[in-house]
PDB file with one MODEL, atoms N, CA, C and O in Angstrom:
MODEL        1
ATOM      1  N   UNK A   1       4.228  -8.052 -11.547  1.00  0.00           N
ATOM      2  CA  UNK A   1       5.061  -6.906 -11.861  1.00  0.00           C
ATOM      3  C   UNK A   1       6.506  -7.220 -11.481  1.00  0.00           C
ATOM      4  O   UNK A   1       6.797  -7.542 -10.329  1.00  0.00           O
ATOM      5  N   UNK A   2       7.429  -7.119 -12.482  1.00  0.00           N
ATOM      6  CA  UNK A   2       8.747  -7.256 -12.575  1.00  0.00           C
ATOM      7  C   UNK A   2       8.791  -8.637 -11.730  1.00  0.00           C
ATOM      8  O   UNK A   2       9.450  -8.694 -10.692  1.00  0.00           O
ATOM      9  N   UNK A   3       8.147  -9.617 -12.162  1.00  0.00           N
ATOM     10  CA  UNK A   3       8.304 -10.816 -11.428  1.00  0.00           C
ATOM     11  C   UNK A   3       7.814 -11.026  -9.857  1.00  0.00           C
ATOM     12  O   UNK A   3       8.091 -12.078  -9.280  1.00  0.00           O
ATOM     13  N   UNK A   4       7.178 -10.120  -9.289  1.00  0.00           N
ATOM     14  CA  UNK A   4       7.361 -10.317  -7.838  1.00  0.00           C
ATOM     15  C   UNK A   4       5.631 -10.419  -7.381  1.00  0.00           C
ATOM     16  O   UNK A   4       4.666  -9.920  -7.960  1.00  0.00           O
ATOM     17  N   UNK A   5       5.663 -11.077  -6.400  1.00  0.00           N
ATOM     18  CA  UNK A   5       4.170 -11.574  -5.984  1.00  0.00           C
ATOM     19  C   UNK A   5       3.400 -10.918  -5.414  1.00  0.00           C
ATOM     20  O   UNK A   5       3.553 -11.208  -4.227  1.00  0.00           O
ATOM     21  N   UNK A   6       2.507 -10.065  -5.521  1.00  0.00           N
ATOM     22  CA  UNK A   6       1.632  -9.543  -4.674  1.00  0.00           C
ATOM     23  C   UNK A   6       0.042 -10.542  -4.365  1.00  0.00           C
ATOM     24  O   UNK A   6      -0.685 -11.219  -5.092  1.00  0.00           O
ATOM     25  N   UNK A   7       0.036 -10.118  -2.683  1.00  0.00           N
ATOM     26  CA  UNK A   7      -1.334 -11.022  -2.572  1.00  0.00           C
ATOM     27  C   UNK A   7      -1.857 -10.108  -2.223  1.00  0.00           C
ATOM     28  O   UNK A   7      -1.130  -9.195  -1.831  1.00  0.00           O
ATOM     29  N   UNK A   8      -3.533  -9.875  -2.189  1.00  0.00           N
ATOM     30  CA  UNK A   8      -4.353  -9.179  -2.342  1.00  0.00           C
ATOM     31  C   UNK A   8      -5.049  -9.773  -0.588  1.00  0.00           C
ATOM     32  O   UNK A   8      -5.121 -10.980  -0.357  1.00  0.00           O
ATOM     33  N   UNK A   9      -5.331  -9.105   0.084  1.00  0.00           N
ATOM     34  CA  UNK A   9      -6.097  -8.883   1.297  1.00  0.00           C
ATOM     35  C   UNK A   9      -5.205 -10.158   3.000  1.00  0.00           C
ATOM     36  O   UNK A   9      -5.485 -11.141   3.686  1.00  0.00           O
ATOM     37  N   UNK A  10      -4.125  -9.147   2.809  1.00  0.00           N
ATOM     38  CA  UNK A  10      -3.312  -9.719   3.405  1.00  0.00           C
ATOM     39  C   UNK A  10      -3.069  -9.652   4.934  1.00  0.00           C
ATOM     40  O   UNK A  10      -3.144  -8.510   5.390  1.00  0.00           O
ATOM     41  N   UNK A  11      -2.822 -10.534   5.728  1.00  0.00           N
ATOM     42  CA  UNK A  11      -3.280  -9.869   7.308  1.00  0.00           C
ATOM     43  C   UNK A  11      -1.604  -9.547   7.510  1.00  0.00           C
ATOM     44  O   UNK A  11      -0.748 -10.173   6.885  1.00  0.00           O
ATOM     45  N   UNK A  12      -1.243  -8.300   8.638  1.00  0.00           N
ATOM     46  CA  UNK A  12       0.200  -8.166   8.771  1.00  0.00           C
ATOM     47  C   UNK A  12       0.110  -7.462   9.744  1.00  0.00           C
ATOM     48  O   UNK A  12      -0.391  -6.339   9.692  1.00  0.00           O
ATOM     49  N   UNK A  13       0.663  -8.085  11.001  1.00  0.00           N
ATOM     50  CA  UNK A  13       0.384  -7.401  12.127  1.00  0.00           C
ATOM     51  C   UNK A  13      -1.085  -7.577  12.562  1.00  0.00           C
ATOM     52  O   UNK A  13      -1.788  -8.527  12.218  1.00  0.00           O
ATOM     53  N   UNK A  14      -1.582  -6.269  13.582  1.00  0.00           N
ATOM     54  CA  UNK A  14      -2.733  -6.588  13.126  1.00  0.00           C
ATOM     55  C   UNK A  14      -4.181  -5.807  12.645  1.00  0.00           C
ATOM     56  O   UNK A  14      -5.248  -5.474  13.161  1.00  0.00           O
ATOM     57  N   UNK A  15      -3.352  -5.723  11.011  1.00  0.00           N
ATOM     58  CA  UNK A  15      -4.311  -5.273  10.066  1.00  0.00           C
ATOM     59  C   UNK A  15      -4.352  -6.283   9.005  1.00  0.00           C
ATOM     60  O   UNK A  15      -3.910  -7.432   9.036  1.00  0.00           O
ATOM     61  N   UNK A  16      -4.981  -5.639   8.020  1.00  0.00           N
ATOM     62  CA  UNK A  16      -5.236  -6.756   6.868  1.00  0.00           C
ATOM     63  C   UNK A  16      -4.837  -5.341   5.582  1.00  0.00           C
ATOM     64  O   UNK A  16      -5.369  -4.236   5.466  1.00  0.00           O
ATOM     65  N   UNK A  17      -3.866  -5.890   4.895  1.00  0.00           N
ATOM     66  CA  UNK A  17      -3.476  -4.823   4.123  1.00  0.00           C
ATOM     67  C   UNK A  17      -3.678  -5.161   2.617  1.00  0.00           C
ATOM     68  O   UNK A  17      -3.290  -6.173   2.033  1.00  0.00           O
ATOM     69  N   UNK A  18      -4.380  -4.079   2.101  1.00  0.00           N
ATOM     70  CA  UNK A  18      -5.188  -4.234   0.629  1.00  0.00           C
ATOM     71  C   UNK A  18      -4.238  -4.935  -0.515  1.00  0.00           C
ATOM     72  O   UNK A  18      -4.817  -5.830  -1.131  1.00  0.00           O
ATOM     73  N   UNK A  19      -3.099  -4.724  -0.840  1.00  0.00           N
ATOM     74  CA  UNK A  19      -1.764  -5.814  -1.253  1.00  0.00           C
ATOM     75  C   UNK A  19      -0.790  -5.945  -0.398  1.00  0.00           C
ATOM     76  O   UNK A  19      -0.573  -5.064   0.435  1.00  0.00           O
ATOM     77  N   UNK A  20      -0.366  -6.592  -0.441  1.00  0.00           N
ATOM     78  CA  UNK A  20       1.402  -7.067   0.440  1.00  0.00           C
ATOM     79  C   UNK A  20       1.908  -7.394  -0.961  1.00  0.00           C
ATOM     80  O   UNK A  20       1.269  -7.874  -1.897  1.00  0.00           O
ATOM     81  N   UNK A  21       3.742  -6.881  -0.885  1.00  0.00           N
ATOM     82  CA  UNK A  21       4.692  -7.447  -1.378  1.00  0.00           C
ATOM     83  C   UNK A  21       5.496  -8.270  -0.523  1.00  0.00           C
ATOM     84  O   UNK A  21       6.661  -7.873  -0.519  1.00  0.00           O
ATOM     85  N   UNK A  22       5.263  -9.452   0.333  1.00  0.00           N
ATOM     86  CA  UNK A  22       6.217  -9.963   0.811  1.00  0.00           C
ATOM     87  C   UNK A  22       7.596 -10.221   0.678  1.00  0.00           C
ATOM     88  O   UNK A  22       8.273 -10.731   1.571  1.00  0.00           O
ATOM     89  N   UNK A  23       8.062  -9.840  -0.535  1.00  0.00           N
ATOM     90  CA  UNK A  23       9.778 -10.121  -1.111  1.00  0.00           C
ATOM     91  C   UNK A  23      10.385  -8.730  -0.706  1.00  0.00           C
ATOM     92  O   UNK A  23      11.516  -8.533  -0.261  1.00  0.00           O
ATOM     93  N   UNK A  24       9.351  -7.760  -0.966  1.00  0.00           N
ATOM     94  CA  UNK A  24      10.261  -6.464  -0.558  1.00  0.00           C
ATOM     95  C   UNK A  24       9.379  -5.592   0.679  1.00  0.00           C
ATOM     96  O   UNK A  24       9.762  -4.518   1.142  1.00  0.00           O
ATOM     97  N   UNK A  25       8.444  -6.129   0.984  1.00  0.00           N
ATOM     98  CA  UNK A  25       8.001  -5.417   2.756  1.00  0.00           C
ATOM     99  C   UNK A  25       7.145  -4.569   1.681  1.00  0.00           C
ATOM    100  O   UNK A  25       7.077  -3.434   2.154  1.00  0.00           O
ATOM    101  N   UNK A  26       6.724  -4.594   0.919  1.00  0.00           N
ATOM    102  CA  UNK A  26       6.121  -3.419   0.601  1.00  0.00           C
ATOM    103  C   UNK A  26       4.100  -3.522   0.579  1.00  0.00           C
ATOM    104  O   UNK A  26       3.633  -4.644   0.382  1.00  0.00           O
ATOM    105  N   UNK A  27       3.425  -2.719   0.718  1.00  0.00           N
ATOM    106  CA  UNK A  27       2.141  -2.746   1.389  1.00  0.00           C
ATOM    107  C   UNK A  27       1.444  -1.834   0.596  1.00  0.00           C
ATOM    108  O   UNK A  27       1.874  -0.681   0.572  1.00  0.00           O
ATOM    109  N   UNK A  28       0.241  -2.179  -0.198  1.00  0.00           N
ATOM    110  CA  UNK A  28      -0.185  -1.175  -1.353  1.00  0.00           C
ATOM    111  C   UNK A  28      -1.813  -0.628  -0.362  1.00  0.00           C
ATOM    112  O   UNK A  28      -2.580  -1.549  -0.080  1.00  0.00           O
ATOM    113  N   UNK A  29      -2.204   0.789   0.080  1.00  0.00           N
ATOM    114  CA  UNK A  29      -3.252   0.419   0.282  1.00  0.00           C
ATOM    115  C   UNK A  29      -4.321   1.388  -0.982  1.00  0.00           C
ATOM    116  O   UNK A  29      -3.897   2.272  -1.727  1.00  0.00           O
ATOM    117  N   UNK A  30      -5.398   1.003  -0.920  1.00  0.00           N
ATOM    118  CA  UNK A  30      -6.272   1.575  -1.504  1.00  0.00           C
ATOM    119  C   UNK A  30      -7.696   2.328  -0.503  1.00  0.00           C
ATOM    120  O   UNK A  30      -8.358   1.817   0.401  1.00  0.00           O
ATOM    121  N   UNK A  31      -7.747   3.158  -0.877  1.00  0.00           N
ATOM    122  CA  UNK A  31      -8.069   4.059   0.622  1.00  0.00           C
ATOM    123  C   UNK A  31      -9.749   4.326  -0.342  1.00  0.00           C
ATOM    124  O   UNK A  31      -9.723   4.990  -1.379  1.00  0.00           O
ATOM    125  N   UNK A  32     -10.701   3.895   0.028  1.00  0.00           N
ATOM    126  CA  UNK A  32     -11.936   4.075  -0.756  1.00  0.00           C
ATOM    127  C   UNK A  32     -13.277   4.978   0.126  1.00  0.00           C
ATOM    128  O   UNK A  32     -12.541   5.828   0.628  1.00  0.00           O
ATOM    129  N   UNK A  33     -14.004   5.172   0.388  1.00  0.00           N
ATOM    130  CA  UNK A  33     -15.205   5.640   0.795  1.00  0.00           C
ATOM    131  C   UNK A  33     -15.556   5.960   2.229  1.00  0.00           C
ATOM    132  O   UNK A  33     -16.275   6.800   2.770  1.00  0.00           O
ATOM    133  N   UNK A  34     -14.341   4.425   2.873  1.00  0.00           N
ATOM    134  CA  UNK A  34     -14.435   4.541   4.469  1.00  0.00           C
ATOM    135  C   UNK A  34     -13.224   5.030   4.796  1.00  0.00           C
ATOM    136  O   UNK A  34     -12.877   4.702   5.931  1.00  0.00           O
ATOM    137  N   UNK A  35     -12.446   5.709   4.193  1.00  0.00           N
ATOM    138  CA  UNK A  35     -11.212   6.452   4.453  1.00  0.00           C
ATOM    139  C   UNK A  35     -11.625   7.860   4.673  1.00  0.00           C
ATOM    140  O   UNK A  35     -10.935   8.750   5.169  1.00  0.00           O
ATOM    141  N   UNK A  36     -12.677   7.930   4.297  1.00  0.00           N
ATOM    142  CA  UNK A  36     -13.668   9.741   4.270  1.00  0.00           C
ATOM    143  C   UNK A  36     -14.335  10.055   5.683  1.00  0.00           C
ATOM    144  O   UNK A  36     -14.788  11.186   5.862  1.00  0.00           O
ATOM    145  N   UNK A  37     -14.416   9.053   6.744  1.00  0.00           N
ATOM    146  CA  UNK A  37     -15.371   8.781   7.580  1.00  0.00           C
ATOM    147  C   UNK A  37     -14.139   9.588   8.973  1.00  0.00           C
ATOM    148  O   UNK A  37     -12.952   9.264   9.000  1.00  0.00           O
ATOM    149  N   UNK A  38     -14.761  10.641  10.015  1.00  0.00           N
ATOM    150  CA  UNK A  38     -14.350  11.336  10.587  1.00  0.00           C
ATOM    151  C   UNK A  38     -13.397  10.309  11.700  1.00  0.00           C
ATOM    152  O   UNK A  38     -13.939   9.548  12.502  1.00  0.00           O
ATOM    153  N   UNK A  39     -11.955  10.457  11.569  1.00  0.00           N
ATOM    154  CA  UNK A  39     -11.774   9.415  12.597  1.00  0.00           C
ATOM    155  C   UNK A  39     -10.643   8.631  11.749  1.00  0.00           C
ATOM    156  O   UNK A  39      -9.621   8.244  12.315  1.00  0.00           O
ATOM    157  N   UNK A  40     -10.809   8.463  10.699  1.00  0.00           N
ATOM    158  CA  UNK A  40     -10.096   7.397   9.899  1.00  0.00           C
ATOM    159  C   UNK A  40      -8.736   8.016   9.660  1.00  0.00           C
ATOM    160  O   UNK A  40      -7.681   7.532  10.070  1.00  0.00           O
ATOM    161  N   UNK A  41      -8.862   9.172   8.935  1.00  0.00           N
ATOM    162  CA  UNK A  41      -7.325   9.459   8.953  1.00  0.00           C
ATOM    163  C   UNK A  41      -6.512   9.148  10.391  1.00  0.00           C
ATOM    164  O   UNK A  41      -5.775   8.263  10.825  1.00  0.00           O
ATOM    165  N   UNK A  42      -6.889   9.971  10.701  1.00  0.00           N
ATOM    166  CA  UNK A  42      -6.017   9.885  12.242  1.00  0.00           C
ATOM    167  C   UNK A  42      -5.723   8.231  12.614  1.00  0.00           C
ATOM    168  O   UNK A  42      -4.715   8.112  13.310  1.00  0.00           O
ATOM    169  N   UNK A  43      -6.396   6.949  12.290  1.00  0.00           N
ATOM    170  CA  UNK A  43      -6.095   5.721  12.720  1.00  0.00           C
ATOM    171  C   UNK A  43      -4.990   5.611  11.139  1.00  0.00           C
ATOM    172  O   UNK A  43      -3.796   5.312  11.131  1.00  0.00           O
ATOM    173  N   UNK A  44      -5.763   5.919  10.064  1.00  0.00           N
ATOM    174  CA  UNK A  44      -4.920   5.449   8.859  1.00  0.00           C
ATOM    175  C   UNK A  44      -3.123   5.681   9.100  1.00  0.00           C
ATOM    176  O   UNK A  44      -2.292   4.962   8.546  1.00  0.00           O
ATOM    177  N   UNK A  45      -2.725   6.989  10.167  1.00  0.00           N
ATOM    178  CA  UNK A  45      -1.889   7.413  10.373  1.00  0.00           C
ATOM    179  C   UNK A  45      -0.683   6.619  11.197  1.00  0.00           C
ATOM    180  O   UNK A  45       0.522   6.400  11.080  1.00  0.00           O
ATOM    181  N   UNK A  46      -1.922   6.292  12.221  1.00  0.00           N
ATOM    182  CA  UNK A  46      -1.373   5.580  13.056  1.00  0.00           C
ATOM    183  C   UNK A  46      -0.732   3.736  12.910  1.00  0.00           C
ATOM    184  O   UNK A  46       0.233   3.143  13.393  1.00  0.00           O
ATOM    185  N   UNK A  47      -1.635   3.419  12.177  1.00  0.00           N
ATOM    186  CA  UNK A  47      -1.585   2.293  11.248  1.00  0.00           C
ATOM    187  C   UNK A  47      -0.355   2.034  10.402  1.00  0.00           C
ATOM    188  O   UNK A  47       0.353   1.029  10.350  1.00  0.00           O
ATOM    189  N   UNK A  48      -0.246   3.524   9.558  1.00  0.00           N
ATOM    190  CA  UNK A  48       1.096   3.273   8.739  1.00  0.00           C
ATOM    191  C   UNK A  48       2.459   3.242   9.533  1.00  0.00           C
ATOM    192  O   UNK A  48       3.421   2.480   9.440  1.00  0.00           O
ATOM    193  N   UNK A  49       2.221   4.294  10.320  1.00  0.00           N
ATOM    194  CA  UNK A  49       3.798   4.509  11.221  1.00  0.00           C
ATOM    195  C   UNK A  49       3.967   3.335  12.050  1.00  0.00           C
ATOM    196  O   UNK A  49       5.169   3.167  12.259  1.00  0.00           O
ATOM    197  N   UNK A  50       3.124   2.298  12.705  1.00  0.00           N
ATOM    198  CA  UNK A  50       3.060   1.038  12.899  1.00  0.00           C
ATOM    199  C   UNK A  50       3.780  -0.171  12.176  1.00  0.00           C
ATOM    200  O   UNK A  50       4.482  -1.066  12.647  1.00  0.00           O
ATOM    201  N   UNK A  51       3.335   0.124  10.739  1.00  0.00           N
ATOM    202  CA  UNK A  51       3.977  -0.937   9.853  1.00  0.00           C
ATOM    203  C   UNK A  51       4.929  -0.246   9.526  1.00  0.00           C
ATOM    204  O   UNK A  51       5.793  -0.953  10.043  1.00  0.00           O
ATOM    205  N   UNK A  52       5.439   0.507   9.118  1.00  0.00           N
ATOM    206  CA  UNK A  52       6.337   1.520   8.580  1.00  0.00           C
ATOM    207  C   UNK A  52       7.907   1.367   9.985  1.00  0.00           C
ATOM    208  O   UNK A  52       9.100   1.600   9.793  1.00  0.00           O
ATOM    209  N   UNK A  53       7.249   0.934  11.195  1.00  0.00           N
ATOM    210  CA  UNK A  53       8.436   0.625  12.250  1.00  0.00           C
ATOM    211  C   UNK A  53       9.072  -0.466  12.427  1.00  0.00           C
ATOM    212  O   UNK A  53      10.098  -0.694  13.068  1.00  0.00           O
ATOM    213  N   UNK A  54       8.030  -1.503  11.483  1.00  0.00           N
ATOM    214  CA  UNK A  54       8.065  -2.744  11.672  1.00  0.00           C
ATOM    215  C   UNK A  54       8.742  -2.918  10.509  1.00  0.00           C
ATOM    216  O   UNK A  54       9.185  -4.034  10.239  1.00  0.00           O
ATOM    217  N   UNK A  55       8.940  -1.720   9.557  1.00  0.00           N
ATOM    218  CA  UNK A  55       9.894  -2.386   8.401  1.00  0.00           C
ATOM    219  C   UNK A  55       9.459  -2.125   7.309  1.00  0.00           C
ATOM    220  O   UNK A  55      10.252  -1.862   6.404  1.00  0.00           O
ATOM    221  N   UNK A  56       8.197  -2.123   7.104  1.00  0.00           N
ATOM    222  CA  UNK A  56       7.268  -2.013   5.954  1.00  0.00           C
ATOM    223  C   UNK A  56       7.478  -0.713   5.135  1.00  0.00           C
ATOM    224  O   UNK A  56       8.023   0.257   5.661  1.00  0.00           O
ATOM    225  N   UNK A  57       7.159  -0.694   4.179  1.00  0.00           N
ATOM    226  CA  UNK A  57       7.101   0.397   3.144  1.00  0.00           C
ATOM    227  C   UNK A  57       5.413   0.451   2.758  1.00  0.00           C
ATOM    228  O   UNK A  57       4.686  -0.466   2.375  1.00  0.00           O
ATOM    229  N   UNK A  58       5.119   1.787   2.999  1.00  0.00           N
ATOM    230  CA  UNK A  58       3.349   2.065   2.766  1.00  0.00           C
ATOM    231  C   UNK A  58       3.267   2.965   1.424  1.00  0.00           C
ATOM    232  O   UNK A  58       3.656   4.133   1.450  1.00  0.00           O
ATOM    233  N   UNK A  59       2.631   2.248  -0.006  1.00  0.00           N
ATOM    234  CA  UNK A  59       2.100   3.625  -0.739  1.00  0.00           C
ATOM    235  C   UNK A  59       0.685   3.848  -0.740  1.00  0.00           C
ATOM    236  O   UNK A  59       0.189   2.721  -0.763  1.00  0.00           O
ATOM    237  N   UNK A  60      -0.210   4.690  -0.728  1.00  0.00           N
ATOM    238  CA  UNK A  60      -1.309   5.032  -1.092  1.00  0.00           C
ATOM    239  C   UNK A  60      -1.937   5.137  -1.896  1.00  0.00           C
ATOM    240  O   UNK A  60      -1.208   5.669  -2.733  1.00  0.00           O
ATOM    241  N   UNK A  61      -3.247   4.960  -2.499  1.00  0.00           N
ATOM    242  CA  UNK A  61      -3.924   5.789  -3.801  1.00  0.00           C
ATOM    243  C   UNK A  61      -4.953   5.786  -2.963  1.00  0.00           C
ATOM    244  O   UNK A  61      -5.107   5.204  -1.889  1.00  0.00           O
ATOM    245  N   UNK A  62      -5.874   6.738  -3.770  1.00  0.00           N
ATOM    246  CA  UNK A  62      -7.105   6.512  -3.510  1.00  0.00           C
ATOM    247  C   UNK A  62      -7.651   5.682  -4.432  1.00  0.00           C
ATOM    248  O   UNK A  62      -6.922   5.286  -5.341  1.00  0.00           O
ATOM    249  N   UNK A  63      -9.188   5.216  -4.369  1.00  0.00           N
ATOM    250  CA  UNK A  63     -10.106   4.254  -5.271  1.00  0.00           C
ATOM    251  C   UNK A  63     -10.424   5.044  -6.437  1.00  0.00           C
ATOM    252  O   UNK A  63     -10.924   4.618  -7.478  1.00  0.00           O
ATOM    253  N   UNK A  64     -10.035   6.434  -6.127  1.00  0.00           N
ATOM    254  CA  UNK A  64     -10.298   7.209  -7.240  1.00  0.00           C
ATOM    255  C   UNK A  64      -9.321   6.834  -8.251  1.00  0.00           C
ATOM    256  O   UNK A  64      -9.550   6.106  -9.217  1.00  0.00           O
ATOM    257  N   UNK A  65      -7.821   7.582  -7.855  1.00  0.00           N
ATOM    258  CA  UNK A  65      -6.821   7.342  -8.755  1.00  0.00           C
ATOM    259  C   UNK A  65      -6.898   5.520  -9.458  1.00  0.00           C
ATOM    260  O   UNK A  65      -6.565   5.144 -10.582  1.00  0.00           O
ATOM    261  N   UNK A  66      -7.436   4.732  -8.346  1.00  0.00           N
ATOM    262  CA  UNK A  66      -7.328   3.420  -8.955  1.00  0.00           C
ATOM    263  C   UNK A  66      -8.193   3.242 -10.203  1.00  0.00           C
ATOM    264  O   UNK A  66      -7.785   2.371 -10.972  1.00  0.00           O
ATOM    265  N   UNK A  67      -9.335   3.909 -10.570  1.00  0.00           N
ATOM    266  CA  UNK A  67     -10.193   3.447 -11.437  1.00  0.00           C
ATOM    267  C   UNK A  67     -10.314   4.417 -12.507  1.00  0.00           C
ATOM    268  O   UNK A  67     -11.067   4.213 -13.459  1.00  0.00           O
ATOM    269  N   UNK A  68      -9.393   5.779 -12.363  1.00  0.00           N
ATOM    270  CA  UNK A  68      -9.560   6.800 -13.110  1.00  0.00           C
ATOM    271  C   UNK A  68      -8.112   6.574 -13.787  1.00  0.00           C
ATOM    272  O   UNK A  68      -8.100   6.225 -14.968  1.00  0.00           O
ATOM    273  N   UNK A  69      -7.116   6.722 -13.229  1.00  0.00           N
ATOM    274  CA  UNK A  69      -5.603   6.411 -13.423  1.00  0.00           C
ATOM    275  C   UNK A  69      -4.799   5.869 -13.376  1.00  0.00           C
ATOM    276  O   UNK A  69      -3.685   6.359 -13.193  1.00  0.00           O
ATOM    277  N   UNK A  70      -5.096   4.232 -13.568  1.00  0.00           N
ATOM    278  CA  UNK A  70      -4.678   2.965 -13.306  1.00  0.00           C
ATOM    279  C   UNK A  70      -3.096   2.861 -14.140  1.00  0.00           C
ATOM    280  O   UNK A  70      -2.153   2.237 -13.653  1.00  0.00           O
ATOM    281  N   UNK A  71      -3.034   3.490 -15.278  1.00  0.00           N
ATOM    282  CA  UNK A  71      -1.671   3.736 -15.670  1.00  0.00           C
ATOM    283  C   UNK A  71      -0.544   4.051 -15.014  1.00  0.00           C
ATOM    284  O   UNK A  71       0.575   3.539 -15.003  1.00  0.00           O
ATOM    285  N   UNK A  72      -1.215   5.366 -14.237  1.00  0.00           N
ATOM    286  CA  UNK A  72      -0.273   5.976 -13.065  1.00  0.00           C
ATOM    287  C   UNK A  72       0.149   5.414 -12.125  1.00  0.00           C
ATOM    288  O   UNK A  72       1.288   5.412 -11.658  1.00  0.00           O
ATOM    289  N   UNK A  73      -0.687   4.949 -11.830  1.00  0.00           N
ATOM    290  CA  UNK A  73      -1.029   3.944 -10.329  1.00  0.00           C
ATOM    291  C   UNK A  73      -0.082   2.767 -10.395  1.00  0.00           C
ATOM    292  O   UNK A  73       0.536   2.479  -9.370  1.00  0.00           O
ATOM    293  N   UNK A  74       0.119   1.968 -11.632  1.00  0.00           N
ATOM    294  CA  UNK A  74       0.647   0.924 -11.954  1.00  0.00           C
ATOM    295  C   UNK A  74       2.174   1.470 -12.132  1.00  0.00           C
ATOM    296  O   UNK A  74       3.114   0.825 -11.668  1.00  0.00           O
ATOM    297  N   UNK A  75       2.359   2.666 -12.814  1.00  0.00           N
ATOM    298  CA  UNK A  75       3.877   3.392 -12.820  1.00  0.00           C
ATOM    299  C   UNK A  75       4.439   3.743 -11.684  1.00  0.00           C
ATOM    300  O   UNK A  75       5.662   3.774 -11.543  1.00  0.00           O
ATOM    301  N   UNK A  76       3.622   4.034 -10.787  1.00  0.00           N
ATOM    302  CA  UNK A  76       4.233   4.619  -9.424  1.00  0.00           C
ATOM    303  C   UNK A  76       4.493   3.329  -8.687  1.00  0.00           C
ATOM    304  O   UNK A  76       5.388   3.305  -7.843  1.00  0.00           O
ATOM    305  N   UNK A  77       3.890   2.424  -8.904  1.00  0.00           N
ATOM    306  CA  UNK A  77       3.961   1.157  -8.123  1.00  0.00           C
ATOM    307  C   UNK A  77       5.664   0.050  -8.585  1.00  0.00           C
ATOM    308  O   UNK A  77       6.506  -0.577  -7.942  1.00  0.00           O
ATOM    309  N   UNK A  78       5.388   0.376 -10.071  1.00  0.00           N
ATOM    310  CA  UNK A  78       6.404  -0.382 -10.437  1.00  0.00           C
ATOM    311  C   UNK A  78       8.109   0.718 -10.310  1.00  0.00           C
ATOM    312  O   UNK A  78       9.199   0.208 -10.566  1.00  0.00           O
ATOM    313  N   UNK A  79       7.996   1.826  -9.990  1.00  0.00           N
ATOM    314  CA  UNK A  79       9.156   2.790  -9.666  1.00  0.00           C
ATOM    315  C   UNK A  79       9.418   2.601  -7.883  1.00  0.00           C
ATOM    316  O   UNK A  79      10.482   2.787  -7.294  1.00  0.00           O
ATOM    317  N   UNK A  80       7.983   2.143  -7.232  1.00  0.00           N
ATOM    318  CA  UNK A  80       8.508   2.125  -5.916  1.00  0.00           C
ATOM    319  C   UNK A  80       9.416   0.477  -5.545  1.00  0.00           C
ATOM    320  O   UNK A  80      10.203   0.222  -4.633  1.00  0.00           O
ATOM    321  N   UNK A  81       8.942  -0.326  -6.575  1.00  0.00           N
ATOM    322  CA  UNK A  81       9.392  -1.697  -6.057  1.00  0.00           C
ATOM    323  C   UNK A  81      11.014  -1.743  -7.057  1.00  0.00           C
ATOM    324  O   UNK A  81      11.446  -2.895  -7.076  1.00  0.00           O
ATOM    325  N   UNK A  82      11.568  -1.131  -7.535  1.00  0.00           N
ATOM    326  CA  UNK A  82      12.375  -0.768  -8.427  1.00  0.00           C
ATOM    327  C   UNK A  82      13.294  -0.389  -7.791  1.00  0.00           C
ATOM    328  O   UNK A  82      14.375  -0.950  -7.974  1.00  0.00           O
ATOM    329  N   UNK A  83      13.187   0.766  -6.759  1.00  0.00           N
ATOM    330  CA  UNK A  83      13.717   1.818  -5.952  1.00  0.00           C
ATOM    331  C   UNK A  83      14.162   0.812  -4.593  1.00  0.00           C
ATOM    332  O   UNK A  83      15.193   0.967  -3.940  1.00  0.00           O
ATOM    333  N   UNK A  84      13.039  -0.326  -4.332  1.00  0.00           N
ATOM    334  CA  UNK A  84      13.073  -0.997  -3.272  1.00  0.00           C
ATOM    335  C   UNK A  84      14.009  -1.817  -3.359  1.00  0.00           C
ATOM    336  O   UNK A  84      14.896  -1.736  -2.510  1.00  0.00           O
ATOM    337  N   UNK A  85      14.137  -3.280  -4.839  1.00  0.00           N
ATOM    338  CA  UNK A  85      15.267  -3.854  -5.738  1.00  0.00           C
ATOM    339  C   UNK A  85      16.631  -3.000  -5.113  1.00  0.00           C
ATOM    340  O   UNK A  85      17.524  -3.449  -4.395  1.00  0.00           O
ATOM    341  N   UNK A  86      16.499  -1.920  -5.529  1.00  0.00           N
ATOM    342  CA  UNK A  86      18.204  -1.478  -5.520  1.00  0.00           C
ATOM    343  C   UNK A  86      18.571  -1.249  -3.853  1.00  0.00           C
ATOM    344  O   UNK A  86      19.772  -1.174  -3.596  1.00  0.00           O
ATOM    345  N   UNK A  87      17.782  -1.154  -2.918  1.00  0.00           N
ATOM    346  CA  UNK A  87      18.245  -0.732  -2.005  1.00  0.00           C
ATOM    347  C   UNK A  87      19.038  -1.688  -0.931  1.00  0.00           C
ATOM    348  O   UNK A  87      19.545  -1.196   0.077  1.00  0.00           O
TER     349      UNK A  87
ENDMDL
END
């Protein structure tokens, strides 16, 4: 997308984050089945504001939006790294 590399199951810090954009800090996660499990938000939270201090930029979907609305998913993705470019 717009030229730039994403790797897929990336360690950063210490998590392992579902894409990394290394050129622009940016961190895609996909939040699926064990994101539902009592406990998780509250770490998912803690997790982002973690990377998010360290510099990082966090977007979300769920596995839902990924497999139902992959259009969207792919538009919102390519407006956040766009937004990131200009800054």
């Amino acid at each position: 997308m717009l030229g730039l590399t994403f790797n897929r199951q990336r360690p950063v810090m210490d998590y392992i984050a579902d894409f990394m954009c290394k050129e622009l800090l940016l961190i895609i996660e996909v939040d699926g089945a064990s994101h539902q499990v009592t406990g998780q938000a509250e770490k998912d939270v803690i997790r982002q504001q973690r990377l998010e201090s360290a510099g990082f930029r966090v977007i979300r979907f769920t596995a839902t939006e990924v497999l139902t609305e992959m259009e969207e998913v792919k538009f919102r993705i390519q407006r956040q790294c766009e937004a990131l470019i200009l800054e």
